[in-house]
C-alpha positions as CSV (number, residue, x, y, z in Angstrom):
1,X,-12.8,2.3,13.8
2,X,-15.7,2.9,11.6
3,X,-14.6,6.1,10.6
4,X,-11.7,4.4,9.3
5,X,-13.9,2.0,7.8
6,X,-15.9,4.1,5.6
7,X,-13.0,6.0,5.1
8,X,-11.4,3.2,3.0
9,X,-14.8,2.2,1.6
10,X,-15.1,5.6,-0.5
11,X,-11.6,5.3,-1.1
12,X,-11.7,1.9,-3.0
13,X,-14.9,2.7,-4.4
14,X,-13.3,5.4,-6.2
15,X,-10.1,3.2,-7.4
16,X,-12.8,1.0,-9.1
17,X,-14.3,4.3,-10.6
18,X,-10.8,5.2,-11.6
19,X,-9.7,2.0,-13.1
20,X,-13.0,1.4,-15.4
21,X,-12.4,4.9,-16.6
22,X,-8.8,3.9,-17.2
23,X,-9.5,0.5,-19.2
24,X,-11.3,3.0,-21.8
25,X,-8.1,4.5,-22.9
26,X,-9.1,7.1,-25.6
27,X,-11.9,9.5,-26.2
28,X,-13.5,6.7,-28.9
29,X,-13.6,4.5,-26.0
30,X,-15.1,7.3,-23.4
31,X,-17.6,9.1,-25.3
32,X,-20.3,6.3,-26.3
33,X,-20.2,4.5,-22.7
34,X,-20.5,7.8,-21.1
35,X,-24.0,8.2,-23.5
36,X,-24.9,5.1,-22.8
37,X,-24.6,5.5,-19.0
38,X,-27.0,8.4,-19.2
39,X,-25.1,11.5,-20.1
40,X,-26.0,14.3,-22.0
41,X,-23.8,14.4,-25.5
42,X,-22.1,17.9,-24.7
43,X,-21.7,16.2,-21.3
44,X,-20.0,12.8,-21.9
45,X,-18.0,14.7,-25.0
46,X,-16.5,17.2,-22.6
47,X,-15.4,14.6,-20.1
48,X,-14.1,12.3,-22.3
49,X,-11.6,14.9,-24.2
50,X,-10.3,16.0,-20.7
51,X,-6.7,15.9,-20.2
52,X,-7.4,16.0,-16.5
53,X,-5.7,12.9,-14.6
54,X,-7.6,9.8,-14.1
55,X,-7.9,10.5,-10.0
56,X,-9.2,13.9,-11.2
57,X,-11.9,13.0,-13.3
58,X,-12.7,10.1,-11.2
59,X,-14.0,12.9,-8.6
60,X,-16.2,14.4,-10.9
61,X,-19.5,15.1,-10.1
62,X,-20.8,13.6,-13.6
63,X,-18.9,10.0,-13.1
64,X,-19.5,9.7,-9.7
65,X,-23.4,10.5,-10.1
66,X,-23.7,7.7,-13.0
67,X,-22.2,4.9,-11.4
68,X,-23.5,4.7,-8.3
69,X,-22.5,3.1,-5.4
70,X,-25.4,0.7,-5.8
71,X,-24.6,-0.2,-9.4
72,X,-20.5,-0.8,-8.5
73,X,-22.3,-3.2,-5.7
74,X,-24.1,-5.1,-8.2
75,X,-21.5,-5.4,-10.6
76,X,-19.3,-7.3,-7.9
């Protein structure tokens, strides 16, 4: 039971990854948050002109290192 547990904690913490990087829609939207979360320009350029899939990208090392589970906690 807490196998399955944790298993569908990391799976709806990365369906709230996925959707924040969906409500940015274009690269203009990407880019500058990805900066402002902490990542280097060549960085936050490169992921945000990716024409990966959203679950893709979600998965990421870089996304999943800058929101952390502890800020998607305090966020709500």
């Amino acid at each position: 039971m807490k196998r399955l547990c944790t298993d569908a904690d990391e799976w709806l913490r990365q369906w709230i990854r996925m959707c924040i990087w969906n409500s940015w829609k274009n690269v203009k939207g990407k880019v500058p948050v990805l900066k402002k979360w902490g990542a280097l320009d060549w960085q936050a350029y490169q992921l945000g002109n990716t024409h990966l899939g959203y679950w893709c990208v979600e998965k990421s090392r870089l996304v999943t290192s800058i929101k952390s589970d502890d800020e998607l906690r305090k966020a709500g």
